[in-house]
N, C-alpha and C positions, 0 to 999 in steps of 0.2 A: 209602370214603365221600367225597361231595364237600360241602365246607365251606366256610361264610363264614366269613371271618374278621375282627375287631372288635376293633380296638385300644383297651385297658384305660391303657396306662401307655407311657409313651415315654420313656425313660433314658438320658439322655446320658453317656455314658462316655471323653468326651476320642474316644482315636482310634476311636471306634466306636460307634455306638446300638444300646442295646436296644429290645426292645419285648414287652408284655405281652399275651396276644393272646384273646378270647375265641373257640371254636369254636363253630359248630351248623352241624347239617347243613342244606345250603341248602333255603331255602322253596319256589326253584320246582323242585325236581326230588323232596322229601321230603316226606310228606304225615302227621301222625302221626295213627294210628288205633288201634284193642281189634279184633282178628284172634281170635276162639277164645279170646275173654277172657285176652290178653295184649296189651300194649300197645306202640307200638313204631310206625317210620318204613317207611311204604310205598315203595318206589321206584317214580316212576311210569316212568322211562325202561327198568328193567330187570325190571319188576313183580315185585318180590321186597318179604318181607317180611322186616324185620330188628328183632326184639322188642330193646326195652329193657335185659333183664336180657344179653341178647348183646353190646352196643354197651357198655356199665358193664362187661363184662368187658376187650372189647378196648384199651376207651382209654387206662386208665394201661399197657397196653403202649406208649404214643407216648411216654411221658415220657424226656428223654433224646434223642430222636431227631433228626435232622437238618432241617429245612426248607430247600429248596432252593429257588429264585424264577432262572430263567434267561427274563428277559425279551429278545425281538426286540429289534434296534436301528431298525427301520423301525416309525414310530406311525401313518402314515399312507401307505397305500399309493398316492392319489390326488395326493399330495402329491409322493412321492417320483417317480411314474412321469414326473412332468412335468416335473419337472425332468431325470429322464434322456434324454428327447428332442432335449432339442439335442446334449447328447451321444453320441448314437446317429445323429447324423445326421452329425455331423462325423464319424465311424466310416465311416461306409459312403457318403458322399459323396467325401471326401478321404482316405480309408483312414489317420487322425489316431490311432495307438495309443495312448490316452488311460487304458489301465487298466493301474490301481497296483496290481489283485486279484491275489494269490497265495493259490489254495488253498493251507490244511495238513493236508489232510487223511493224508497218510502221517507228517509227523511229528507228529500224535495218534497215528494208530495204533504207532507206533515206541514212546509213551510208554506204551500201556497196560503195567501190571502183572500182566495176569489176559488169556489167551485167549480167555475166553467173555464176552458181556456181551449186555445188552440196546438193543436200538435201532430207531425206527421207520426204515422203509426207502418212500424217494419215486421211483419209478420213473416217468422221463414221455419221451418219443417223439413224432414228429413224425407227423400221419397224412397222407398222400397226401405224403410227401417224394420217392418214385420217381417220379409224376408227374411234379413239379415240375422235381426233376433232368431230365427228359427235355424237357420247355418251355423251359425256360432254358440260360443256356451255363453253362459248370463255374465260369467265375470269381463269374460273380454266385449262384450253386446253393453256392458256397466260401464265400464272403462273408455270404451269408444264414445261414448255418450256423454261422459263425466268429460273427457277432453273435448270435445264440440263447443258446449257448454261455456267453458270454461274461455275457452279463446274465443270464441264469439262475443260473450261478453266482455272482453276486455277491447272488443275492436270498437263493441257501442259507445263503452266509454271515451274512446279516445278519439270520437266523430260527434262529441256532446249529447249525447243520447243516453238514455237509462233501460234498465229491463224491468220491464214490467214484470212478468210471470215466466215463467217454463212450465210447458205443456209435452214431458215425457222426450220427445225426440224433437220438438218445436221450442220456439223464442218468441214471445210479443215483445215489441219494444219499444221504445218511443222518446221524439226528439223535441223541446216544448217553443213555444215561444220566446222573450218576444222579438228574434229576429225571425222572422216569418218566411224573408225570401231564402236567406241563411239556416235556416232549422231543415229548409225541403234540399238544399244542397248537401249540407252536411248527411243527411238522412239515403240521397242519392251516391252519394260517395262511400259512405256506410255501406250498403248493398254493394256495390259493384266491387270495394275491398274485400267484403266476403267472399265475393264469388270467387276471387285472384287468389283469395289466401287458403281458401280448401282445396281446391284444385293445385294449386304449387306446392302449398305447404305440407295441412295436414295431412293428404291423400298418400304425399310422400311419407310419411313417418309411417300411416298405415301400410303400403305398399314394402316397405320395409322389411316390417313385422308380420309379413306373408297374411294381410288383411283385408278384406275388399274395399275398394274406394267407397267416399261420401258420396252420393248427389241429394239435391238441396230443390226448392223452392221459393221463391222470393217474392213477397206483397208488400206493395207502399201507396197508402191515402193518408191525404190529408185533412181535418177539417175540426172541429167541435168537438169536442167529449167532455163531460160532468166527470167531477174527482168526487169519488163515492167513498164512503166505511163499508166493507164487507165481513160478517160477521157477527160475534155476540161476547160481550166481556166476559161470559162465563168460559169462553172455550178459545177462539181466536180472531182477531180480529187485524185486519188489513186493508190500505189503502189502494184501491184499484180505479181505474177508467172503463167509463160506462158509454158508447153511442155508436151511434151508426159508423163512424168514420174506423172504429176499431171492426167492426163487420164486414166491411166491404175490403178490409185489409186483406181478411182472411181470405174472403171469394177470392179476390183477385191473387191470393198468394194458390190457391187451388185451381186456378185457369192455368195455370204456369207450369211449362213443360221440365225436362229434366234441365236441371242445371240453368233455370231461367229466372231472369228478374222483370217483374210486370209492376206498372204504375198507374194511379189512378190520373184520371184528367188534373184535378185541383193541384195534384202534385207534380204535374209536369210544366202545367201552365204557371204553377209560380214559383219553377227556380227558373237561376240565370238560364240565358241563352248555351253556354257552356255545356248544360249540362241536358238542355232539350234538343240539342241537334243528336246524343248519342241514343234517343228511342224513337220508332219507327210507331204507327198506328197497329194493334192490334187487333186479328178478324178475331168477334165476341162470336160465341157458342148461339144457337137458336135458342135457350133457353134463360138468356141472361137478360133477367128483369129489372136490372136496379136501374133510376132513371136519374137526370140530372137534377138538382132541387129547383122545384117549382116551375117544370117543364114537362112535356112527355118524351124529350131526347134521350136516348139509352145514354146512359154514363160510361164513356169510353176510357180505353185500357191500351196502354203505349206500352211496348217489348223495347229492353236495353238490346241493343245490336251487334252488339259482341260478345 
């Protein structure tokens, strides 16, 4: 269910606040209606009906439960990009190493407990990057590249998300658990700040520097993956993600046209309503086989619409 929530009471507890919180299922995404003379909240995003006496069973399962809230540290994406312009400019004008960013994403993964977990996965890649390498000499084709890099992953970090790997002119990346419905929004927000910040930002510094613009690709699924050791102590060794939900990242980052962000089902259906009214159904190719798990439904593919 996606719910508002209405603070009741506000309890000051010295080193910590509580808070008292009313729930209902939000208004613009639940609609309550008598279905077959039972009563009960429509979804209009997933058209499902969900009676009354179901929802009264499920709730006092939540008592007790955790609430997790892992907000972005970036509130304003138009905000932040502007200010990273001059410092992208001192980068790539006076080649100025100005960044304090250290991913950690291998010592998260060193800290998990448990092998298996859940995590949405942002796969994005550069489109016409062979061209360009081939227009351009290697230092500025290095540099262009080194800067991508460079400020993408510092957008992952700051939407609680880690990078996984770089793949040459690509990014895997990925935002874990355990706010679940929180991990597919910040991961959505993630993407669609890229998309604002290349096109405003860096294309402007390139543009500048008499350089051809970025365009980009964007894939986000959600689901399962195994935390693997890749590797041999003799030589090197490294913590990466292993499953299907990292695969279908990729397809779906390759069905995406220029300058497009595409999403898998799992990950549209479970962020807030906020952020599923901004993607549209996507028409799949005749040759796209992946199916929904444990059905023979094609596993559908939602386009951000702006």
């Amino acid at each position: 269910m996606d719910w508002k929530m209405k603070v009741i009471e506000e309890i000051d507890k010295g080193d910590h606040t509580s808070f008292r919180v009313e729930l209902i299922p939000h208004p613009d995404r639940y609609e309550l209606k008598t279905i077959d003379g039972k009563q009960g909240y429509w979804d209009k995003f997933d058209k499902l009906f969900i009676p009354l006496d179901v929802l009264k069973e499920s709730v006092p399962q939540m008592e007790g439960l955790p609430i997790f809230y892992s907000p972005p540290e970036i509130k304003n994406i138009e905000n932040y990009t502007w200010n990273r312009i001059e410092e992208m400019k001192n980068y790539f004008e006076k080649e100025a190493e100005s960044y304090a960013f250290k991913d950690k994403s291998e010592d998260f993964l060193e800290s998990l407990s448990k092998d298996k977990m859940r995590f949405v996965i942002l796969s994005i890649d550069l489109k016409g990057s062979t061209k360009m390498s081939q227009q351009l000499s290697v230092e500025d084709t290095s540099k262009i590249i080194a800067l991508f890099s460079k400020e993408i992953s510092q957008l992952v970090y700051y939407f609680n998300g880690y990078v996984l790997k770089y793949l040459g002119d690509g990014i895997i990346a990925y935002f874990p658990e355990p706010n679940f419905i929180g991990m597919n929004d910040n991961a959505i927000d993630c993407a669609t700040s890229i998309k604002y910040f290349i096109l405003n930002g860096l294309n402007k510094v390139l543009d500048e520097n008499n350089l051809p613009p970025l365009n980009f690709r964007i894939g986000l699924d959600s689901g399962e993956a195994m935390v693997v050791t890749i590797g041999s102590k003799v030589s090197k060794m490294h913590k990466d993600l292993i499953g299907q939900t990292i695969n279908l990242a990729t397809k779906i980052q390759s069905l995406a046209g220029t300058n497009q962000i595409l999403a898998g089902e799992v990950t549209i259906q479970n962020a807030h309503y906020t952020r599923r009214k901004l993607f549209e159904s996507f028409k799949l190719p005749g040759n796209w086989n992946y199916l929904k798990y444990g059905t023979t439904d094609k596993y559908q593919v939602y386009a951000f619409k702006y």
